[in-house]
C-alpha positions in Angstrom: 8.7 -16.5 -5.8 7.6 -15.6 -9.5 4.7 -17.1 -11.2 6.9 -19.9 -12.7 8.4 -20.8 -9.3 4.4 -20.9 -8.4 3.6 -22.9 -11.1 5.7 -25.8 -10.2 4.9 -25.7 -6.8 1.6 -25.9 -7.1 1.8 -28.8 -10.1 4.1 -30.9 -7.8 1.4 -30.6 -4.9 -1.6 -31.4 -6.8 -0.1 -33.8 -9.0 -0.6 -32.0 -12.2 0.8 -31.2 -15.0 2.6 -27.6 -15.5 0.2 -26.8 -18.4 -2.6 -27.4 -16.4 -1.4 -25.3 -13.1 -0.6 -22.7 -15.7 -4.3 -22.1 -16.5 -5.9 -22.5 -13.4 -3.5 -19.9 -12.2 -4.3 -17.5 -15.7 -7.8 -18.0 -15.1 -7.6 -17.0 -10.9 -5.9 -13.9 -12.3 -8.5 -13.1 -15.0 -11.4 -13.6 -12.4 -9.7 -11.8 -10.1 -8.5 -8.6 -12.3 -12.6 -8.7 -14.1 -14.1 -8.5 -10.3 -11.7 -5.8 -9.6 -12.4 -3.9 -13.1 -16.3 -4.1 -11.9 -14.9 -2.8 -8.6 -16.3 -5.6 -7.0 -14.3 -6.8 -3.5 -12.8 -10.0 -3.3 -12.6 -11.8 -0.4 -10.8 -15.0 0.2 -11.5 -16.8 3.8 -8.7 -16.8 5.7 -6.1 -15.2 3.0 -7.1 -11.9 3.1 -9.3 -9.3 1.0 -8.8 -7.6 -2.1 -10.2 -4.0 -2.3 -10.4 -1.4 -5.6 -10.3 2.2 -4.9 -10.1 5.2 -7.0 -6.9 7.5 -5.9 -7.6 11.1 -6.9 -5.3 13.5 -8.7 -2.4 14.8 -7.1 0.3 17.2 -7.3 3.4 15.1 -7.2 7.4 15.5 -7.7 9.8 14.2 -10.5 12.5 12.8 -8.1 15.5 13.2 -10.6 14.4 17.0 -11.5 12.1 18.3 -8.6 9.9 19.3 -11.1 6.4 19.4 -9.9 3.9 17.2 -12.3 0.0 16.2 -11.8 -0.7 12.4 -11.1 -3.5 11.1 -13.1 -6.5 9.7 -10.9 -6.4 5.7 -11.4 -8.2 2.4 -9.6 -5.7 0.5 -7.7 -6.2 -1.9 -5.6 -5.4 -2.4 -1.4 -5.1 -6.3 0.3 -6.3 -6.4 4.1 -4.5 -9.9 5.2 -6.9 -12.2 6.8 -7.0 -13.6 10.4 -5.1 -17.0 9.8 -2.5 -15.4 6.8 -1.2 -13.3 9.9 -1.1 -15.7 12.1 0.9 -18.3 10.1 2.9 -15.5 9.1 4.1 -14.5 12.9 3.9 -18.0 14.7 7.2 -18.2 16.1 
């Protein structure tokens, strides 16, 4: 599913128009990337929890060449799925 798929979901199930879905799901994703930034955790009851960490630098490999190169240090981020995500996700 892609964020316009998403977008008409969500507008059909709350009755709204697309324009409106499409900011309340721009402005999810801003909060969401800002608390991040701040490397604040977010955690959302049920769904799961969001979690910035700093990778260090590494020594990695150009597949197509071999060539060794260094990987920059950057934040990204790691999800934890919560409790009732898994469970709708494996109830057979």
């Amino acid at each position: 599913m892609n964020k316009a798929e998403f977008r008409t979901q969500l507008a059909t199930r709350l009755s709204l128009p697309q324009y409106v879905t499409n900011d309340i799901i721009d402005a999810c994703l801003e909060i969401i990337a800002q608390s991040l930034e701040a490397g604040d955790s977010i955690t959302l009851q049920g769904f799961g929890v969001f979690t910035p960490w700093q990778q260090t630098e590494r020594l990695g490999r150009n597949p197509r060449t071999g060539e060794e190169c260094t990987i920059v240090p950057r934040i990204s981020v790691k999800f934890k799925p919560g409790k009732y995500l898994l469970k709708k996700l494996n109830d057979n």
